[in-house]
C-alpha positions in Angstrom: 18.4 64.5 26.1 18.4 67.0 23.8 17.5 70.8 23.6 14.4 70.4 22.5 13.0 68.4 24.4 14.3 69.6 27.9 11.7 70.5 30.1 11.8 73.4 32.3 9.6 74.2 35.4 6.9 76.9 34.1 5.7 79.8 36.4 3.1 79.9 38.2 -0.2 81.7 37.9 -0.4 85.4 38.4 -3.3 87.4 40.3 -4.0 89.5 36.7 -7.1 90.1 34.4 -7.5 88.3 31.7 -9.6 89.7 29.0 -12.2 88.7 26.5 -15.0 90.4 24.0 -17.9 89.0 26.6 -16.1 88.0 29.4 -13.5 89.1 31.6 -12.1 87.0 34.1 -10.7 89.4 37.1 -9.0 87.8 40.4 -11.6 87.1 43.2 -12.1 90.0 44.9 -14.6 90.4 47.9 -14.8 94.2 47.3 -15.6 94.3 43.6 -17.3 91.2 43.1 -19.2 90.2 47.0 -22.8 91.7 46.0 -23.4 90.2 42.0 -21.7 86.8 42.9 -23.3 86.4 46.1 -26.8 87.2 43.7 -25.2 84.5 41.5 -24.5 81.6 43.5 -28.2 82.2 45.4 -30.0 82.4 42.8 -33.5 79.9 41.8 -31.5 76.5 41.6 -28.8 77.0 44.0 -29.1 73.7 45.9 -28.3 72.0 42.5 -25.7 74.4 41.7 -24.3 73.4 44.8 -25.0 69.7 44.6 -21.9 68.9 43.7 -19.4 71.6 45.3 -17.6 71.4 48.4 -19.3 74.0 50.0 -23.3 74.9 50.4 -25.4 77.3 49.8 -24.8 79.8 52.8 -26.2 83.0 54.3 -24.7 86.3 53.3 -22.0 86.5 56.3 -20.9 83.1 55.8 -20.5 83.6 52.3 -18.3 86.7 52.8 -16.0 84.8 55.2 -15.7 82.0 52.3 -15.0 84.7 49.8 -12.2 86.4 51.9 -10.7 82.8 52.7 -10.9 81.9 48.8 -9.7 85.6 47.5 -6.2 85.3 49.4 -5.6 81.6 48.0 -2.9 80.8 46.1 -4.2 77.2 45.3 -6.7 76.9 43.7 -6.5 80.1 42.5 -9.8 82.1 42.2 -11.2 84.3 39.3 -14.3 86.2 39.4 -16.5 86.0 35.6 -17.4 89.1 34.7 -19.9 90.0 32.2 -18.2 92.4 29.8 -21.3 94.4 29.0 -22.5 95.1 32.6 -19.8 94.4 34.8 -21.3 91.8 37.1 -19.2 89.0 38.3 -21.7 86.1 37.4 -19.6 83.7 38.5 -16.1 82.1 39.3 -14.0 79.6 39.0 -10.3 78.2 39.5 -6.8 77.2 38.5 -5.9 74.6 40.7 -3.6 71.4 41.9 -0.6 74.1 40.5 2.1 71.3 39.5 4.9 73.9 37.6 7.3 71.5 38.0 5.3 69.4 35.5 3.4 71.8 33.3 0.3 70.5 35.3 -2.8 72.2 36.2 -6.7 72.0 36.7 -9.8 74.2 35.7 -12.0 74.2 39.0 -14.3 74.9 41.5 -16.7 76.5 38.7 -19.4 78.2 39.7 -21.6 80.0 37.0 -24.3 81.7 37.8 -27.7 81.2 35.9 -27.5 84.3 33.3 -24.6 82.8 32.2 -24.3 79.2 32.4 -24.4 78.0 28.7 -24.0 81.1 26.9 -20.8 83.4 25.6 -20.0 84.3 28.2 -19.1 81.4 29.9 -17.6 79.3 26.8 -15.1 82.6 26.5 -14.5 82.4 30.3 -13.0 78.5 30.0 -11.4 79.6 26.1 -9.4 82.7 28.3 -8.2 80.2 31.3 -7.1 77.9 28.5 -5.6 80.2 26.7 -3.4 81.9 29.8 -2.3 78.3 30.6 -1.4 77.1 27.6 -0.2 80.2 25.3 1.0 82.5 28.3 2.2 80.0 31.1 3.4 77.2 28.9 1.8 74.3 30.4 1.6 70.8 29.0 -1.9 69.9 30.3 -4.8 71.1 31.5 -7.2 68.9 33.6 -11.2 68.7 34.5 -12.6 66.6 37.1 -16.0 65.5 38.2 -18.4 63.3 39.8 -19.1 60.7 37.8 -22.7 61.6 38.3 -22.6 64.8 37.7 -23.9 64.6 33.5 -23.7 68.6 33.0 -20.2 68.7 34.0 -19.2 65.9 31.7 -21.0 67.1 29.3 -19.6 70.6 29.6 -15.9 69.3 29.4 -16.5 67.3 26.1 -17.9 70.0 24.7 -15.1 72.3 25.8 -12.7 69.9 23.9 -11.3 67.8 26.8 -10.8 64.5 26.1 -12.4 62.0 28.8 -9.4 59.5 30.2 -10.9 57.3 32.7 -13.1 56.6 36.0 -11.3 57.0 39.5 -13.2 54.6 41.4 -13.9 55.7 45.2 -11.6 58.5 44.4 -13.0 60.6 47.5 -16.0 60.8 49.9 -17.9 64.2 49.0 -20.7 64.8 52.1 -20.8 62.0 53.5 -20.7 59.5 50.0 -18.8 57.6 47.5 -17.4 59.9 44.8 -16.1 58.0 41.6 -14.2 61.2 39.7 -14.3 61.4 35.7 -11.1 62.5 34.7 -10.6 64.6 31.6 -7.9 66.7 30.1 -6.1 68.6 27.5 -2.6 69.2 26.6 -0.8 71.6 24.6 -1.2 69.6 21.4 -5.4 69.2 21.6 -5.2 73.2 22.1 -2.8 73.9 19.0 -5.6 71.8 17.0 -8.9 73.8 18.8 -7.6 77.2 19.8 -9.0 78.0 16.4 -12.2 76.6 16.6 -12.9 78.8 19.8 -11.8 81.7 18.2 -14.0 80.9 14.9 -17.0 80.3 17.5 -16.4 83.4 19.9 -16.5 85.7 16.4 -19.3 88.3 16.9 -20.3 87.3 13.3 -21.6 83.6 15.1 -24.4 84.9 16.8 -27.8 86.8 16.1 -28.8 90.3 17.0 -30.8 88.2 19.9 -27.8 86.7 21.1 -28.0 83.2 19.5 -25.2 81.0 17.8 -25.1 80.4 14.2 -22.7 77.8 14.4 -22.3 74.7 17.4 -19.1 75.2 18.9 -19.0 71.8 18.2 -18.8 72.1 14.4 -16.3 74.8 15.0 -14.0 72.7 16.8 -14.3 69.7 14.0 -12.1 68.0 12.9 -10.9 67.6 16.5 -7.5 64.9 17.6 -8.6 61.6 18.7 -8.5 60.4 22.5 
């Protein structure tokens, strides 16, 4: 085999900020982020929210044992979203099923809060975990999984650019039922042809003095590769 296409084991994930114009995704931390993200994950809609989680919607003292368990993790690893403007952690999510040995890794365990699901905020959150895996950590692929019932999620990964790859039939039993798991992903190729896109989209000059997108991030990822 030659040099070039040697593979060598990649590092693993770091506990460090990553930063962004509207987001800022900071390692879990029950300290800094306990009071905003407990707001977050309570708020009107939670049980949906939850829906299809691992965990449920919990009182406050349950949630700060959770929170302590899921800040020392090293897999999957947790980040608090911040809102840039404010400073509120509105939500988290998480690098996960680490494989460095293979260039492996999933996006997880999201949680976003309702003032920021669908906006800036949280597109910039998923461009800045791409971003770390791919340009900083030199990972070859980047995986999203869901419940094959669960339409926002799959939604939310096709428009993030991952490409969908199959249906895991009775892949696990999730409270008490039959999971089938969608299966999508993107490698280090899809993100040479879209990192651009995102940057294009996340541009201040896309949105409105209200806060609204000129452009579909969608358009701005066009032309994208083929499954």
């Amino acid at each position: 085999m030659g040099l070039l296409n040697f593979w060598a084991r990649r590092p693993l994930p770091a506990r460090r900020v990553l930063e962004g114009r509207y987001a800022r995704l900071e390692p879990l931390d029950p300290v800094r982020h306990g009071d905003t993200l407990f707001e977050a994950s309570m708020a009107p809609g939670a049980e949906q929210r939850f829906r299809w989680l691992t965990e449920m919607p919990r009182p406050r003292a349950e949630f700060d044992d959770w929170l302590r368990t899921a800040a020392a993790s090293r897999d999957p690893l947790y980040f608090g979203v911040v809102d840039a403007a404010n400073g509120r952690c509105e939500g988290r999510q998480a690098l996960m099923r680490i494989t460095p040995e293979h260039g492996v890794i999933e996006l997880g365990c999201i949680l976003w809060g309702p003032w920021m699901a669908r906006t800036r905020i949280a597109t910039e959150a998923v461009y800045l975990a791409v971003r770390y895996v791919f340009d900083e950590l030199g990972y070859r692929r980047l995986e999203w999984k869901c419940d094959s019932e669960n339409g926002p999620s799959r939604r939310a990964a096709a428009r993030f650019g991952f490409v969908y790859e199959g249906l895991f039939r009775q892949h696990m039993v999730h409270k008490g039922e039959n999971r089938d798991t969608a299966w999508f992903a993107m490698t280090d190729g899809d993100w040479a042809a879209l990192r651009t896109g995102y940057e294009r989209w996340l541009e201040p000059a896309n949105f409105d003095a209200a806060g609204r997108q000129r452009l579909r991030l969608a358009d701005c990822l066009a032309p994208r590769l083929s499954p």
